[in-house]
Steps between C-alpha positions, in 0.01 A plus 500: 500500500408485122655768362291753187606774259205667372430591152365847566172539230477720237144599587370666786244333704686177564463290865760595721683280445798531735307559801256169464820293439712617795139398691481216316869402717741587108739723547510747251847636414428775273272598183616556123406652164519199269777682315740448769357138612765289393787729645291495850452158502866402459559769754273423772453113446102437560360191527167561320355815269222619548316747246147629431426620157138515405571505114896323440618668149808414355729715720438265812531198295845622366605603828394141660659272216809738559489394870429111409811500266740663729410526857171202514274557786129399647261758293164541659268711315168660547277597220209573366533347100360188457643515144668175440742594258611709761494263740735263303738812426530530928561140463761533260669796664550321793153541780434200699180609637284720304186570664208666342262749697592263829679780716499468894728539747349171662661330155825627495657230727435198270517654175836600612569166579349377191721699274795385722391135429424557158890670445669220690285275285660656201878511593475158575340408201814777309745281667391127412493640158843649503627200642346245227605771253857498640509107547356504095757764421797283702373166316565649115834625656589110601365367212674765282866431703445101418473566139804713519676239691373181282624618170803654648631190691311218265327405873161381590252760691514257853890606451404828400303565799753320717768765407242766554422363887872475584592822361187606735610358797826571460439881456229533770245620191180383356495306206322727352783762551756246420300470117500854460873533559568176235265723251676819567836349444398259208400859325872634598668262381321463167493865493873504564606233246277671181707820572813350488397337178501860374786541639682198313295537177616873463859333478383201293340725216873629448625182529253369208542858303832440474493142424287591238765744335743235503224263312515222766201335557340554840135583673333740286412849699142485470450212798752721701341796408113318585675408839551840586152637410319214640738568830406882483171421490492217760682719785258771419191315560629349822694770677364855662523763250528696770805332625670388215309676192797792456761241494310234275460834267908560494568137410223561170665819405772389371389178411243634239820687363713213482210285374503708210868509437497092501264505149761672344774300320801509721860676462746663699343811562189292589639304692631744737150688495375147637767481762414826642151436524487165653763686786217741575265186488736319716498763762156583551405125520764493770340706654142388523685126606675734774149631666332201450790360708464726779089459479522145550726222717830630450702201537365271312406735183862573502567154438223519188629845392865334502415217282278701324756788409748163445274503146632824421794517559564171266318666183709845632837325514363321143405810360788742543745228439336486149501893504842496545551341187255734310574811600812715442675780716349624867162286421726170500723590804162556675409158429785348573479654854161441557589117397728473761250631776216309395762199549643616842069591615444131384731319659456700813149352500592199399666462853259690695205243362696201559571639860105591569262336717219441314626216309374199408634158349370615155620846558845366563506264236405852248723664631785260463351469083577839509828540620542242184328735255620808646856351399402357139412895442809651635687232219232581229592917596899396425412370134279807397768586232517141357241354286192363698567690797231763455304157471647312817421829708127530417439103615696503773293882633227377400523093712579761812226741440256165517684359792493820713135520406448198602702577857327838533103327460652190768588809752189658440292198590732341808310483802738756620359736298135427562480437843776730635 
């Protein structure tokens, strides 16, 4: 049997309702105040609702869009207003079959019916929409993973698609799920590699600080300086403030400080100043590299966040070796520890990159260039007291710093990466 909540009315004089629908063969399971309709429907499960209401005000409309948006069900209602702005606010709030001054219990049968066929009508219509919407939705994702995958591997979009298909089958997903992963991980990995820039460019401002106190020649600090705003800026766009705001925030705290610090003309006391800032720098960009880590594919953005902190730790070892030279006392010791680790973190690395994976024949051969370079620096650190060897160390950190970028951006785009 049909099963029918009842909408008890408002108004006295209404059709008994219940009694001409159990004769009718609908078995009514209970009656309700529309302020508890929704909570009664999901409770008792009717098939169909039945109300009369000889004047609807804005009370039963609330309470029947309520019930269309949470708990949708067959409305049949009775009435008496032929208003038709009223009559497309019943439609609106979810009535199949409103029916004006055309009560008998004779009717109930197939207007019951005909609010059933009118509901089933709608679902089905709900779904074939949220299907074409889903298969739209699915189709940017594809087309969205290609692009990724074009410019990232140079390949056509048949190949594209090819790699999207395999990594389908071979993961039992849709393509469309396959897509959203390669997006989701692209945005890691990019995400990943601009904090570890900040990471590397707190230690290269130092670097070219103290440089510039020694009068060699090198990169002037505004484009490292623009490289860390535009960074800033870039992460904060593309990652959840939510997530990530409160440790984007500690990397710009004492950035803004040290950004200040760099306009000054440098000397020892400066130059310490600058040291301690770009540690706090250092740290909190850690940091943010360290969650985005654990929010994305661990194993292979530790491979990105190696190479990536491989950057640093080049202008770090660069930068304290030159401190080492330019500061007197504790502050020179320091450096001339922190030399020594940034050497033993690098070549630990060094080995752990050339052991990974994720490798390719172009990551091997960079790697192999930089066990070259990584050498030519360790000679250029040796000279530092001789003439030209302040010079010899800022070429020879700076050749690394571009091949490790280079490394870091192959990692970030190897299939590996992408597809997972």
């Amino acid at each position: 049997m049909i099963s029918c909540l009842v909408l008890s009315p408002e108004t006295a004089g209404a059709p008994p309702l219940a009694a001409d629908l159990e004769a009718a063969g609908i078995h009514v399971i209970g009656a309700v105040q529309r302020g508890k309709l929704v909570q009664e429907v999901a409770r008792l499960g009717p098939d169909v609702v039945v109300c009369h209401e000889p004047s609807p005000d804005d009370g039963l409309f609330d309470a029947l869009s309520l019930l269309a948006a949470t708990t949708p069900r067959p409305v049949l209602l009775f009435t008496g207003d032929s208003d038709a702005e009223r009559i497309a606010r019943a439609l609106d709030a979810g009535v199949h079959a409103y029916v004006v001054n055309g009560y008998g219990a004779q009717r109930l049968r197939p207007l019951i019916h005909l609010a059933q066929a009118r509901f089933a009508r709608e679902a089905r219509r709900s779904a074939e929409l949220a299907d074409v919407s889903h298969r739209f939705e699915e189709r940017k994702l594809v087309d969205r993973a290609k692009g990724i995958l074009m410019r990232a591997r140079q390949v056509s979009e048949e190949e594209a698609f090819r790699v999207l298909r395999a990594a389908s089958m071979h993961s039992n997903q849709r393509v469309g799920q396959v897509s959203q992963h390669v997006i989701a991980a692209a945005g890691f990995a990019e995400a990943v590699n601009r904090a570890g820039q900040l990471r590397m460019l707190s230690q290269r401002l130092v670097k070219l600080f103290a440089l510039q106190a020694l009068s060699v020649p090198s990169m002037p600090l505004a484009e490292s300086a623009a490289r860390v705003d535009a960074n800033l800026a870039s992460l904060g766009k593309s990652l959840s403030n939510a997530t990530y705001g409160d440790l984007i925030e500690a990397v710009a705290a004492p950035w803004t400080a040290l950004k200040a610090l760099l306009a000054a003309p440098p000397d020892a006391a400066r130059l310490a100043e600058a040291d301690k800032l770009a540690e706090r720098m250092l740290l909190q960009a850690d940091r943010l590299v360290a969650n985005l880590e654990a929010g994305g594919n661990g194993a292979t953005l530790q491979v990105i966040n190696t190479a990536g902190r491989q950057r640093m730790l080049s202008q770090r070892f660069a930068g304290q070796a030159l401190l080492t030279v330019l500061l007197k006392g504790d502050a020179a010791r320091r450096a001339a520890d922190e030399t020594q680790q940034a050497r033993a973190a690098f070549e630990r690395a060094l080995e752990f990159l050339n052991n990974a994976p994720l490798t390719t024949r172009e990551i091997r051969e960079s790697l192999e260039e930089a066990g070259r370079s990584w050498t030519a620096l360790m000679q250029a650190s040796t000279r530092l007291g001789g003439s030209g060897g302040a010079s010899a160390l800022a070429e020879s950190s700076e050749a690394l710093l571009t091949l490790f970028e280079q490394l870091t951006e192959r990692y970030e785009r190897s299939m590996q990466v992408l597809v997972g």
